[in-house]
C-alpha positions as CSV (number, residue, x, y, z in Angstrom):
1,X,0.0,0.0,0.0
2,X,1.5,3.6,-1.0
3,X,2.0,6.4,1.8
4,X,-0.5,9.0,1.3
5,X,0.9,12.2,0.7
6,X,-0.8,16.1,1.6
7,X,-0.8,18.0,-2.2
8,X,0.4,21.2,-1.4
9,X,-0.5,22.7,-4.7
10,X,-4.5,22.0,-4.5
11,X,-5.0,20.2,-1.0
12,X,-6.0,16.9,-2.3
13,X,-4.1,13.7,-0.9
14,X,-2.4,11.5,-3.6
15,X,-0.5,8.0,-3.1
16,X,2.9,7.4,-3.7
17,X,4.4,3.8,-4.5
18,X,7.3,3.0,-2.5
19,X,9.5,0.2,-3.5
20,X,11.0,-2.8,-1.5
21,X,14.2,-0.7,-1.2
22,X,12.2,2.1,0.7
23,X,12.5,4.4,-2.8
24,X,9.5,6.2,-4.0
25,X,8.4,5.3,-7.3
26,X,8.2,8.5,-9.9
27,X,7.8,9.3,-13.6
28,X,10.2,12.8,-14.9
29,X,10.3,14.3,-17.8
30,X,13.8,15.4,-18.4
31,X,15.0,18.1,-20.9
32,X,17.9,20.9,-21.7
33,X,17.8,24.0,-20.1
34,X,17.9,25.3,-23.8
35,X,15.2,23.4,-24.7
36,X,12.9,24.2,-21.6
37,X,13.9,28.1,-22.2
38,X,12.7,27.6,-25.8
39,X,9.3,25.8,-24.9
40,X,8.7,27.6,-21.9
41,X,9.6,31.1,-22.2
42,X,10.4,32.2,-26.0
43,X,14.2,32.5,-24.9
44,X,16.4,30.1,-26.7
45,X,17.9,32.1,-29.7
46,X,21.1,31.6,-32.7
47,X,23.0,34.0,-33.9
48,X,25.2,33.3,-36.8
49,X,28.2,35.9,-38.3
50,X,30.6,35.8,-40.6
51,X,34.4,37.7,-42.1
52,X,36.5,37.4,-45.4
53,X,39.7,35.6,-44.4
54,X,43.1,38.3,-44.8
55,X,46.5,38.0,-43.2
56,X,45.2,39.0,-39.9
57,X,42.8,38.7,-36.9
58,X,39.5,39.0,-38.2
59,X,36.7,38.9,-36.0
60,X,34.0,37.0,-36.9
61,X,31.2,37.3,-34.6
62,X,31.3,39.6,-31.7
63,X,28.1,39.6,-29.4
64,X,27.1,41.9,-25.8
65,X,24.4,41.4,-23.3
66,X,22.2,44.1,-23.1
67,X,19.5,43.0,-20.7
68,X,19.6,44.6,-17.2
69,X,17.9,41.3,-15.4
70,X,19.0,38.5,-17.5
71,X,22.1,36.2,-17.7
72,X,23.1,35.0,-21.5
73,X,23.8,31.8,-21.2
74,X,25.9,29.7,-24.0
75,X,24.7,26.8,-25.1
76,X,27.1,25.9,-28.7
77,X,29.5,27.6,-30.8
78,X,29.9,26.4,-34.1
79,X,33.1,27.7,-36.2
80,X,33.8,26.9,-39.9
81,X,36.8,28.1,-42.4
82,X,36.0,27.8,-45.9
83,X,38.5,27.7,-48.5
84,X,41.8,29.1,-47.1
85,X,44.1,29.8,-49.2
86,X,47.2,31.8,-49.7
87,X,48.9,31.0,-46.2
88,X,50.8,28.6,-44.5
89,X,49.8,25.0,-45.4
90,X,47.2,23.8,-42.4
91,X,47.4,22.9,-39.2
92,X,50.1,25.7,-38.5
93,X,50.2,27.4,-34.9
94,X,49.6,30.3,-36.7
95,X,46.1,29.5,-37.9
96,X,43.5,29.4,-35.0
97,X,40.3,30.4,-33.6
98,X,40.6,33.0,-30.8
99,X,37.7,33.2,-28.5
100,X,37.2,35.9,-25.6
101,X,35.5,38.0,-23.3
102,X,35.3,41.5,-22.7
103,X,35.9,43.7,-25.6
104,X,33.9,46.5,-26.3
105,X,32.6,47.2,-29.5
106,X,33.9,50.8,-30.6
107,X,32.7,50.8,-34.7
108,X,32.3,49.2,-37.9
109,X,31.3,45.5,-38.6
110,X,27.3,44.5,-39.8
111,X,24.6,44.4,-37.2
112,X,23.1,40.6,-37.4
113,X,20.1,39.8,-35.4
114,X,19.6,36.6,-33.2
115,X,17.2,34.3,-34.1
116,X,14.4,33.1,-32.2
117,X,14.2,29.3,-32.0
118,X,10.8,29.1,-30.9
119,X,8.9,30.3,-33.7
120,X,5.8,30.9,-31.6
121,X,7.2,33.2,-29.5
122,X,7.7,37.2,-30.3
123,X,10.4,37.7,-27.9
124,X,13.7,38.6,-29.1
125,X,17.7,38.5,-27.2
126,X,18.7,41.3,-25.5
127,X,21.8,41.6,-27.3
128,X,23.8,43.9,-29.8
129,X,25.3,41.2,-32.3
130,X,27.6,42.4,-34.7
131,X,30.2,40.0,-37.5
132,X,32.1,41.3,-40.4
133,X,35.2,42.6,-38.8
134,X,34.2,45.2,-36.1
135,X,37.0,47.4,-34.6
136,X,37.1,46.4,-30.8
137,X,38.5,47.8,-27.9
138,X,39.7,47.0,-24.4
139,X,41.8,44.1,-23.2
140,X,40.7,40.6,-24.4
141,X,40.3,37.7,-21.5
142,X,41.7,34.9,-24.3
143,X,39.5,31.5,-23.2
144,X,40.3,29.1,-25.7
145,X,42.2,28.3,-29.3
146,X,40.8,26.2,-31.8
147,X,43.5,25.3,-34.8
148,X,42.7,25.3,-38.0
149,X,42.8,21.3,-39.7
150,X,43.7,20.8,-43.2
151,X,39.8,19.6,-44.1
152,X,38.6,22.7,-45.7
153,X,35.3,23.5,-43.6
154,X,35.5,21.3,-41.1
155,X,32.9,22.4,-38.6
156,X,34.8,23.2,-35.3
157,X,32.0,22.1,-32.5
158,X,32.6,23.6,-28.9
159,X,29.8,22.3,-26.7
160,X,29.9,24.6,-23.7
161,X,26.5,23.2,-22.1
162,X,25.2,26.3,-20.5
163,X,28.8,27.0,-18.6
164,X,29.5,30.1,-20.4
165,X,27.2,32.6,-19.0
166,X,27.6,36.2,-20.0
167,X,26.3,38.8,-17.4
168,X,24.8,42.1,-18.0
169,X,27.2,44.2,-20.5
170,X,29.6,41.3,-20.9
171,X,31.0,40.2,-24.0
172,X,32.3,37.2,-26.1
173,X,34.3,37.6,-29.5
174,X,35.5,35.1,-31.6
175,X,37.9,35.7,-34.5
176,X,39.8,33.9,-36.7
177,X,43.8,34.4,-37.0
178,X,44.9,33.7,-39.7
179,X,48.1,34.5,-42.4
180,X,45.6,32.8,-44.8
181,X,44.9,35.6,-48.0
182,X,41.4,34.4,-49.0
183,X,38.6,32.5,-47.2
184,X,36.1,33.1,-45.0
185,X,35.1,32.3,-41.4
186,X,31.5,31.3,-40.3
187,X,30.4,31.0,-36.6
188,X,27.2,30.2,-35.0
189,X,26.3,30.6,-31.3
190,X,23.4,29.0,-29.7
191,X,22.3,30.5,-26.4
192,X,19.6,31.5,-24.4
193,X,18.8,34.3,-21.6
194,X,18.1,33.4,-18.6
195,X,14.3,32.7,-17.1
């Protein structure tokens, strides 16, 4: 026979199954935190940006939180070089993805929008987004490297699991460094803010 339990929620009493090892018996349904965020509350979002490949560092995706209550909180980063050319042969040390925090964006580069992943839901990111090579300032907090392979557009996967959170006016850059002459660098980041 279960233990009857008091339902705080409506007042009712509701039996619960205990087993022979004294464990109650119970059904969950489990999901992501993205994927809750998304169903739940509109907030799961991708943003995607994109820089022509020169002899330099070239940022490639540079994104700020703007919202004064919520955390942005990282999910995926996707990175792709397509067709180097014109550099050193890949892998080289010289060739790499640079990813950081806390540059500020001072001018240039193309406003892209995050995209809502939840097509129901009008909310949109509280962020300022911005790819194609914006001029940054302040002192970079380097994270991580990713080097280049010698499979042209490998897809460089960086699973972060909702550890990289961003707080209000923080920011994450990545760029590609590169001696490469032609090519470009795509990045995606999924995300979603905080609920």
């Amino acid at each position: 026979m279960g233990t009857v339990l008091e339902d705080g929620a409506n007042g009712t009493a509701n039996k619960v199954g205990v087993t022979s090892g004294f464990r109650l018996q119970t059904a969950a349904v489990c999901q992501s935190e993205q994927h809750h965020a998304s169903r739940n509350s509109g907030q799961a979002y991708q943003v995607q940006g994109n820089v022509a490949l020169t002899a330099a560092t070239k940022v490639a995706l540079h994104i700020k939180n703007t919202s004064s209550t919520r955390k942005l909180i990282v999910t995926y980063i996707r990175m792709q070089v397509l067709d180097p050319a014109g550099g050193t042969a890949l892998p080289d040390s010289g060739n790499y993805m640079l990813l950081n925090f806390d540059q500020t964006l001072t001018s240039g580069g193309t406003t892209v929008t995050a995209v809502n992943m939840n097509r129901s839901s009008g909310n949109s990111a509280d962020t300022t987004c911005t790819d194609n090579n914006p001029t940054l300032g302040g002192t970079a907090v380097e994270f991580d490297r990713w080097y280049l392979t010698a499979t042209n557009s490998e897809m460089m996967k960086y699973n972060k699991e909702g550890t990289l959170i961003l707080g209000q006016n923080d920011t994450l850059t990545i760029a590609a460094v590169t001696d490469q002459t032609s090519g470009e660098c795509q990045v995606r980041v999924s995300f979603y803010m905080e609920v």
